[in-house]
C-alpha positions in Angstrom: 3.9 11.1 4.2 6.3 8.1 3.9 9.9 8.3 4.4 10.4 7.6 0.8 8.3 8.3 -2.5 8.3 7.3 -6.1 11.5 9.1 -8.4 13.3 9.3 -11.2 16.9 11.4 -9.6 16.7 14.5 -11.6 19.3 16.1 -8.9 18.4 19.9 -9.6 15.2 22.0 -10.5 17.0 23.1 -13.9 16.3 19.6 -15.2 13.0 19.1 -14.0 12.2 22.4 -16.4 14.4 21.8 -19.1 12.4 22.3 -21.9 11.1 25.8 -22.5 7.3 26.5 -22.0 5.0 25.5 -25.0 7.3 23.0 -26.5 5.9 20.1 -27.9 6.7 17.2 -25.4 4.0 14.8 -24.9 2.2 15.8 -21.8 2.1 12.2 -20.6 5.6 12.3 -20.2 6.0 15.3 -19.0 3.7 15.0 -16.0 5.3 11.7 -15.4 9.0 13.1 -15.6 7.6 15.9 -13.2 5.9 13.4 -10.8 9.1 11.7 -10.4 11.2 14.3 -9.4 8.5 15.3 -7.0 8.8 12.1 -5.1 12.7 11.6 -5.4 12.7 14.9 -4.0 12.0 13.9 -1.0 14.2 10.9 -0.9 16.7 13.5 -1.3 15.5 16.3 0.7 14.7 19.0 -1.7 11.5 20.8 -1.0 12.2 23.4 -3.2 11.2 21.2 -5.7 7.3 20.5 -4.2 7.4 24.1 -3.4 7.5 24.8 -7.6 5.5 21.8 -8.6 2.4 22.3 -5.9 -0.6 23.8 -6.7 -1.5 27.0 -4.3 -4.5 24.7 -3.8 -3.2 21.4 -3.2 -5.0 18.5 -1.1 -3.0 15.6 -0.1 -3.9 12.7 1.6 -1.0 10.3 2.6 -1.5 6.7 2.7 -2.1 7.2 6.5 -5.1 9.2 6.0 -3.5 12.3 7.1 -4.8 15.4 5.3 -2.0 18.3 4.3 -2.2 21.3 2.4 0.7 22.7 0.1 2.6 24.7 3.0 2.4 21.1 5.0 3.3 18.9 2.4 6.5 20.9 1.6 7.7 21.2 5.2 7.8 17.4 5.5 10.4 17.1 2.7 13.6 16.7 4.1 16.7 14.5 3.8 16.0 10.9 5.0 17.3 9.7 8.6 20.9 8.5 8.9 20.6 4.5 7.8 18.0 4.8 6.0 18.3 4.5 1.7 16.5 3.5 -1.2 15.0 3.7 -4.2 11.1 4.0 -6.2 10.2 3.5 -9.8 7.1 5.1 -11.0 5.0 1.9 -12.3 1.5 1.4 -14.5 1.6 5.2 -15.2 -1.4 5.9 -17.0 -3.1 9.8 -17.2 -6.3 11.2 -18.9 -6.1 14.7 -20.0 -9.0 17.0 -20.6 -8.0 20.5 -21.4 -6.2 22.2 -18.7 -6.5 18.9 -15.9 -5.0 15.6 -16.1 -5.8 12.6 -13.7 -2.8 10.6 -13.4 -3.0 7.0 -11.9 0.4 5.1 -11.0 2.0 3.0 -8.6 5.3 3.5 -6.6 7.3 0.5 -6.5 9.6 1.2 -3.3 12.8 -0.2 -2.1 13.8 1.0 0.7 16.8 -0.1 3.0 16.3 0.2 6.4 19.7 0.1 8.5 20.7 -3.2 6.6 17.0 -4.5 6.4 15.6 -4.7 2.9 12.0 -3.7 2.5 10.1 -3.7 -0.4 6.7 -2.1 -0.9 4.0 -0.5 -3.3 1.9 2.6 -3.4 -1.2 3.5 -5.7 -1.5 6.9 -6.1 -4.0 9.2 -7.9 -3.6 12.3 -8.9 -4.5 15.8 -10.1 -2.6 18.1 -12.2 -4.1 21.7 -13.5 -1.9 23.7 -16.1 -1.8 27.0 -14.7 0.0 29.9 -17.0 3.8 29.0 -15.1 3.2 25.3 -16.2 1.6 22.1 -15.0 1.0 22.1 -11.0 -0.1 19.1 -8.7 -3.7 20.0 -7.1 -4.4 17.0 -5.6 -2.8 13.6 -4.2 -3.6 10.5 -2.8 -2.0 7.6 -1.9 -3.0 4.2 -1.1 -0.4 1.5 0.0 -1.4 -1.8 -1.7 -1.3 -5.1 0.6 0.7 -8.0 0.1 0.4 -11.1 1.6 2.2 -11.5 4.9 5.8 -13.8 4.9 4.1 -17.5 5.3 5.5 -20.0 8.2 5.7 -23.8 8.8 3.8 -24.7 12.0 4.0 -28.3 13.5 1.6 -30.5 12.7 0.0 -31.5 15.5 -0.7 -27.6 16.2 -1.8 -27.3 12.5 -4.7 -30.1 13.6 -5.9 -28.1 16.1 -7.3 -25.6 14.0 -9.3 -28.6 11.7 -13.2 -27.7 12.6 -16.4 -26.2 11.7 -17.4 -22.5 12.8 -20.1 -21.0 12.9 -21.3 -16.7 13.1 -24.9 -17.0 12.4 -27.3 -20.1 12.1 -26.7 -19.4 8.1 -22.6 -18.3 8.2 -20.4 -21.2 8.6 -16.8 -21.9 8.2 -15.0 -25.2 7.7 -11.5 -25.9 8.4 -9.9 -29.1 7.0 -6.6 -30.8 5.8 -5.7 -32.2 2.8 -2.2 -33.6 2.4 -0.8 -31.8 4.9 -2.2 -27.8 3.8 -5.1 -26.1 5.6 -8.2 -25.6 3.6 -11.0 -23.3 4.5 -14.6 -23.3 2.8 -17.3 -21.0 3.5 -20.7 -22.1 3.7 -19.8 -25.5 1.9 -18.3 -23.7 -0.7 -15.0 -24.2 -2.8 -12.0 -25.2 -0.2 -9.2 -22.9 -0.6 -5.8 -22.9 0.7 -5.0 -20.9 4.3 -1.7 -20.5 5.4 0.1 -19.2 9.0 1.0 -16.3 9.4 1.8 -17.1 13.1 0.7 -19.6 15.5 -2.6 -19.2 15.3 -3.0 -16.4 12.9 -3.8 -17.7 9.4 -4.3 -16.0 6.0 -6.0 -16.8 2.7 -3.1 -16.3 -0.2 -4.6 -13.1 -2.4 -6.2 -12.1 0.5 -4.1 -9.9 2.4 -6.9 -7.7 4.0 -7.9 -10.4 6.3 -6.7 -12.7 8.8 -8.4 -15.4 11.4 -7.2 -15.1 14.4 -7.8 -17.9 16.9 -9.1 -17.7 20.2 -8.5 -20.2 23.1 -10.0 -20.9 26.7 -8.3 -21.0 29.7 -7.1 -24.5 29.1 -5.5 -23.7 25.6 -8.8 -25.4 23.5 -9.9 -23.6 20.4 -13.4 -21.5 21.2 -13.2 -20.2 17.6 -11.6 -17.9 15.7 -11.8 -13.8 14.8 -12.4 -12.7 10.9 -10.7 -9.7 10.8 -10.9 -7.4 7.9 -9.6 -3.5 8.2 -9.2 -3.8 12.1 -12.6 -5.3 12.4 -13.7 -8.4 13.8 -16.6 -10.8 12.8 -16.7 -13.7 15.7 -16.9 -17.3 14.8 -17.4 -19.8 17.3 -16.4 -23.7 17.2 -19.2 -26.2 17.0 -17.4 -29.3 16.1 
């Protein structure tokens, strides 16, 4: 589970069930409010508050993969390390509701400051809520953390040139590399060129892309052989042929 979730502060359990079973407040919100205080919960280290809103049947996957049933899920809330702050909104809530479930989607937009060093990051999350007859309770949870593209740098020129090629991973794959007033462009199989940027010396990205990289590979005298597509920790080989 991350260090910090999406919350609106609600501070106690009295607020979070402030108005009295059966009233009429849109269920929408109500699940919303409820998420909220679920996540800021553990930003402040209150698992009494998952231990309410959990379902006796809750599955949770984090956006780690890790698997956790109610009884684990509450005994990771706990008050955040010393140093370590911040703050989630609860974004593009939207929830359909059939009867007695609702499927909530949303996404946690987190700021989080880590011992001076601002990070910003965003979660989509899915969820499951079942009214049982002590109210609404979370069944099921998972959460995805959304990519962004990588922070781009400026690399010299000359090293920039070195990249400038055509690759190839199969008689019918191919991969160009060229430069147009001083930006990278990459086209597959003669296709549109589109902008790549450096990530790092030779690691570069496609903006809007942020699942992959290609990461360059060199021989023992520091030439280009080709480069490594790599998409989810997997590697598709392309090898220089001009």
């Amino acid at each position: 589970m991350r260090s910090l979730t999406a919350g609106l502060a609600l501070g106690v359990l009295g607020a979070i069930f402030a108005s009295p079973a059966g009233a009429a407040e849109d269920i929408s919100a109500l699940l919303k409010r409820q998420t909220q205080a679920l996540m800021d919960a553990i930003t402040y280290g209150k698992p009494e508050v998952w231990r309410t809103l959990l379902d006796d049947k809750l599955i949770m996957v984090d956006e780690a993969g890790a698997v956790s049933d109610k009884k684990s899920a509450v005994d990771q809330v706990h008050p955040l390390p010393k140093g370590i702050s911040g703050n989630i909104t609860v974004t593009q809530w939207h929830v359909n509701i059939d009867g007695n479930v609702a499927v909530a989607t949303f996404v946690d937009d987190e700021h989080e400051n880590y011992h001076g060093q601002k990070l910003h990051a965003f979660y989509r999350n899915t969820a499951t809520w079942i009214k049982r007859p002590d109210g609404w309770k979370l069944m099921s949870l998972q959460v995805l953390a959304t990519r962004q593209d990588p922070p781009a740098v400026a690399l010299p020129a000359k090293l920039t040139d070195e990249y400038v090629g055509h690759y190839s991973a199969a008689p019918d794959v191919s991969y160009d590399i060229t430069k147009v007033s001083g930006k990278l462009m990459g086209a597959a199989n003669g296709g549109k060129p589109v902008e790549l940027k450096a990530e790092l010396a030779d690691v570069l990205f496609t903006p809007g892309q942020p699942r992959s990289r290609r990461i360059f590979t060199r021989d023992a005298a520091g030439h280009i052989t080709g480069f490594l597509s790599r998409r989810e920790e997997r590697d598709i080989v392309f090898t220089r042929t001009k």
